[in-house]
C-alpha positions in Angstrom: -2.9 7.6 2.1 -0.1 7.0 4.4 3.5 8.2 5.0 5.6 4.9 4.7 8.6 4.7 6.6 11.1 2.2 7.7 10.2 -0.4 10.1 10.8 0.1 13.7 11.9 4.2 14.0 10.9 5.4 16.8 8.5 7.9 15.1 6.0 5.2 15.0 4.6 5.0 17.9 4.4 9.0 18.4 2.3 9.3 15.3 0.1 6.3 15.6 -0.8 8.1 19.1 -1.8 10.9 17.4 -3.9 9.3 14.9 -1.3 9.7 11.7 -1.2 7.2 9.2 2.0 5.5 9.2 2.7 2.2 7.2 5.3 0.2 7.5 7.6 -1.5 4.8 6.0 -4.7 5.4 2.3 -3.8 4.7 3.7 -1.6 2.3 5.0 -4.1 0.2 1.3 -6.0 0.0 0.3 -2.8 -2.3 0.8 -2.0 -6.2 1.0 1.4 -6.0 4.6 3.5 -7.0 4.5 5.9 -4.1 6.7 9.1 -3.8 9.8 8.8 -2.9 11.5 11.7 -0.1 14.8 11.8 1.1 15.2 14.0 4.1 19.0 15.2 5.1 18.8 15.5 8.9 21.0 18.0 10.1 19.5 18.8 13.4 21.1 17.5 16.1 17.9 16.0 17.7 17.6 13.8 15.0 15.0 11.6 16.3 12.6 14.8 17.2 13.2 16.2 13.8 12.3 12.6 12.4 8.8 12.9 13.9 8.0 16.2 12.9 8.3 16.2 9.5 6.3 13.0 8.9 3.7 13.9 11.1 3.6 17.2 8.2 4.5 14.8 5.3 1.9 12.2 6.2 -1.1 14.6 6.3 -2.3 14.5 2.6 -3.9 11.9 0.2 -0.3 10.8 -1.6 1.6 7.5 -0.6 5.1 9.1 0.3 7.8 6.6 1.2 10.5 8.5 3.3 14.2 7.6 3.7 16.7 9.2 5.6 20.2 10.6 5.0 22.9 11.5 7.1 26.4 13.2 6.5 29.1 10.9 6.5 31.8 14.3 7.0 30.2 14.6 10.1 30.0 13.1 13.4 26.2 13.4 15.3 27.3 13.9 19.0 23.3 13.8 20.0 22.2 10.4 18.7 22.6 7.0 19.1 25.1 6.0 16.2 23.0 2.2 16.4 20.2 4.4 15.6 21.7 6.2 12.4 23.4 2.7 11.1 19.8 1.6 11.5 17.9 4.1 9.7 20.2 6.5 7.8 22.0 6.0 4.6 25.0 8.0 3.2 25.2 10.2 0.2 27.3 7.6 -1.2 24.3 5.0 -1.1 21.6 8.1 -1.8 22.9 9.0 -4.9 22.9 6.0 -6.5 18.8 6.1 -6.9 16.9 9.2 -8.1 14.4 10.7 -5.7 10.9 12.5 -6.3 11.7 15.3 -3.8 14.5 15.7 -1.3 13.8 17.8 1.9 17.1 19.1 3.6 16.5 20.7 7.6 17.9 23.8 9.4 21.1 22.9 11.4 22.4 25.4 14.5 25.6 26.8 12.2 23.9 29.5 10.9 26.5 31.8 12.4 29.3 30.3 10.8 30.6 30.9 7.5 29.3 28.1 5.2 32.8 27.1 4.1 33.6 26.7 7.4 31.0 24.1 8.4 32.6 20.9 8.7 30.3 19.2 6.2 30.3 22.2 3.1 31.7 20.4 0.7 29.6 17.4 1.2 26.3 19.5 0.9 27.6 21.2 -2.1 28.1 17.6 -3.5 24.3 16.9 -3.0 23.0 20.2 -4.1 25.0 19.7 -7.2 23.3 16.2 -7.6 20.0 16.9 -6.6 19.9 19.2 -10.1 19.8 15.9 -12.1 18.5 13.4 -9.5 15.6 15.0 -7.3 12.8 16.4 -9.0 12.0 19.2 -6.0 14.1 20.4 -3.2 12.9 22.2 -0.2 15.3 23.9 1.9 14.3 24.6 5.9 15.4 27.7 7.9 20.2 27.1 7.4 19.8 25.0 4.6 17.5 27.6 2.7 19.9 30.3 3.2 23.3 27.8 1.9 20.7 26.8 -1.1 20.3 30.4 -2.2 23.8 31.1 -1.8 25.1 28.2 -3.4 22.8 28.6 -6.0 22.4 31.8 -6.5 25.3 33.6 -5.0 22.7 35.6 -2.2 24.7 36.0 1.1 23.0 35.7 4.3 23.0 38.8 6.8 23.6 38.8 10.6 20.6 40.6 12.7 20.7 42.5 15.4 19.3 39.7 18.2 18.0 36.4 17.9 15.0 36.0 15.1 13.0 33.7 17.7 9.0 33.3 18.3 6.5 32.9 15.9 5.4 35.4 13.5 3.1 37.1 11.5 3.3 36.8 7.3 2.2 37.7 4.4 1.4 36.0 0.8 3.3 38.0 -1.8 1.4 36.0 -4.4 -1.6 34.0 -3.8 -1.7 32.4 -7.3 1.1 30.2 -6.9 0.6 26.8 -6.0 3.2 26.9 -3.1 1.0 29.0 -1.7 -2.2 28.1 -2.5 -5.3 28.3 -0.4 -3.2 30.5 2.7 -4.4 33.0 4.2 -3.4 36.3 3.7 -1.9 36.5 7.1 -0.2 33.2 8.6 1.7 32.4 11.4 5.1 30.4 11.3 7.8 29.7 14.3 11.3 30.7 13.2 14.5 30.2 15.5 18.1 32.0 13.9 20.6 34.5 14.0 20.8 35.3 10.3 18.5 36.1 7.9 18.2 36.6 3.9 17.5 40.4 2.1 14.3 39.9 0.7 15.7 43.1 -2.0 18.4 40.6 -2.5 15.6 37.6 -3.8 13.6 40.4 -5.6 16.5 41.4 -7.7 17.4 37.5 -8.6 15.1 36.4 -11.4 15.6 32.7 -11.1 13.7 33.0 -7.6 10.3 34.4 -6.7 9.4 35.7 -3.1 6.4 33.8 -2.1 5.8 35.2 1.8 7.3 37.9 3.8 6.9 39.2 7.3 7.0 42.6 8.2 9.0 42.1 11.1 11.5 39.3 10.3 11.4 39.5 6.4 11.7 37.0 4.2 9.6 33.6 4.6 9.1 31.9 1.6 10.6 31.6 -2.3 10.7 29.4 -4.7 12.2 29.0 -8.2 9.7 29.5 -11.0 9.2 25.6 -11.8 8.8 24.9 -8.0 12.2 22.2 -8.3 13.7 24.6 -5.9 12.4 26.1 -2.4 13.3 27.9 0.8 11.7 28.1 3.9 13.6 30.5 6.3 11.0 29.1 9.3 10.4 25.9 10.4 6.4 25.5 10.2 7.1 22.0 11.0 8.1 22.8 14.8 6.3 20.6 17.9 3.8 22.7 20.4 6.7 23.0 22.9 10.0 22.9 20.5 10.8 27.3 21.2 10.0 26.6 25.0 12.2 23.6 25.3 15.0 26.0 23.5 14.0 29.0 25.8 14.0 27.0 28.9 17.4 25.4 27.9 19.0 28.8 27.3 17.7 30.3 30.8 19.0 27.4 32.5 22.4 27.7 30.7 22.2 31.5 31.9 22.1 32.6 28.2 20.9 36.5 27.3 17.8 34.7 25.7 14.4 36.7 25.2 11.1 35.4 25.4 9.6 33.8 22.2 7.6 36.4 20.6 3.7 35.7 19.8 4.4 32.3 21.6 3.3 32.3 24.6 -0.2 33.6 26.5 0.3 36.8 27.1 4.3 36.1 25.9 3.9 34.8 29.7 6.2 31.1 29.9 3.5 31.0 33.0 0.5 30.8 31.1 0.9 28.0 28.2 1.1 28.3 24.5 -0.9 29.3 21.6 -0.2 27.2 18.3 -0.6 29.3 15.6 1.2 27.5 12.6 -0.4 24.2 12.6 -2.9 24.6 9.8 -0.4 25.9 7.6 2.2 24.2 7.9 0.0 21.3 6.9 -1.3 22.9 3.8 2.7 24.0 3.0 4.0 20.3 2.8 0.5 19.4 1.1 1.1 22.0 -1.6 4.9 21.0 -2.2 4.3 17.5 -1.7 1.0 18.0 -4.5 1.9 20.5 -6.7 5.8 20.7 -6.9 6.5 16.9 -6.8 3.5 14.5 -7.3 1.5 16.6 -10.3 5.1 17.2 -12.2 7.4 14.4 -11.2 7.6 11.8 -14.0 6.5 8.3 -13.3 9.8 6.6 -14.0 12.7 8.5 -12.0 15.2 7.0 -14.4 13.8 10.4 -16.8 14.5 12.8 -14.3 17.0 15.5 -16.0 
């Protein structure tokens, strides 16, 4: 089945090229079928980029998923067309008048920054707080996994030492939950950030079980125990060329950047790149999307609790 989203985003086109299903509201609307229904808080700054690569991951399995997409209205997007957001985004203050099978919320280049001091905290605090009662599962990407699990469970993020950046190897903690069902033991996932979450600091919260780890970056994946809640600290959704477009942005700006590890050929930016991530990052939004939100969610929103 299809991914629906609204007619005319530019997403569209890129994943009808590459064979995605996409439907439009209009066909959409020819069909008795309740599908799920995402809403996806966008705080990259290349809006329209992130737009494409998470349907391309949300449209790969058998459910109808109609996506919608939300915006901060505490925040000013200096990277996008604002005809484009008035287009295609809503506010919080339109979102949370509807309940919503899942809710995905993106990374967003703050990490550095003390959450309180982001200029859109106490909006996102807002929505986590009414996501409890009006969004049956929440996944978290890279930032907004780390202000999840400190807003909801008090963990701090931790600086590192130099940029987390490349893509790298992990390992299934527990191979009988459904999150991670059907991985490999050993997976591949890009990350990109300059903080990072104690995995000691997951372990000892019993809300929260660590799902993936890697041995050199540490913790990849958790989730609460009923799956309403999870973090990602990578971003398995990440285009072929997204960490060369950053690396080649950072050398021209005449940043202190290092080459993306496991990424390149040979980690050679002469010799091309090796995808590693794409079958699982497929199989993580399949498993969420399957087992977290369509197998539990109830039919009419209106019971969500």
């Amino acid at each position: 089945m299809p991914v629906r989203i609204q007619d005319g985003l530019p997403a569209i086109r890129t994943l009808a090229r590459e064979n995605v299903f996409v439907m439009t509201e209009q066909r959409a609307r020819t069909q008795d079928i309740r599908p799920l229904r995402l809403l996806v808080l966008n705080l990259m700054p290349t809006k329209i980029t992130t737009e494409t690569q998470l349907l391309r991951v949300l449209g790969n399995t058998p459910l109808q998923v109609e996506v919608s997409f939300l915006r901060m209205a505490s925040h000013r997007s200096k990277n996008t067309d604002p005809q484009h957001l008035d287009a295609f985004y809503q506010t919080f203050d339109e979102a949370k008048q509807q309940r919503w099978d899942g809710l995905v919320i993106t990374g967003a280049p703050v990490e550095q920054m003390p959450f309180d001091s982001v200029n859109y905290w106490d909006e996102l605090v807002q929505i986590f707080e009414w996501a409890r009662t009006n969004v049956f599962s929440t996944f978290c990407i890279c930032w907004a996994a780390q202000a999840a699990l400190y807003y909801y469970y008090g963990i701090e993020k931790e600086p590192v030492d130099s940029k987390v950046f490349g893509v790298f190897e992990h390992r299934v903690k527990d191979p009988k939950n459904k999150l991670t069902r059907g991985f490999d033991d050993v997976f591949y996932a890009p990350h990109s950030r300059h903080t990072t979450i104690d995995v000691a600091a997951v372990e000892a919260c019993r809300s929260v079980e660590v799902l993936a780890e890697s041995p050199e970056v540490g913790l990849y994946l958790a989730a609460s125990a009923d799956g309403r809640l999870v973090f990602a600290t990578g971003h398995s959704e990440y285009d072929t060329d997204t960490l060369k477009l950053e690396y080649d942005r950072d050398v021209a700006a005449g940043l202190d950047i290092a080459v993306p590890a496991n990424y390149f050929v040979d980690d050679d930016p002469g010799k091309g790149i090796v995808v590693r991530w794409r079958a699982h990052a497929n199989l993580l939004y399949s498993n969420w999307l399957n087992y977290c939100v369509y197998q539990e969610t109830p039919y009419d929103l209106s019971e969500l609790s």
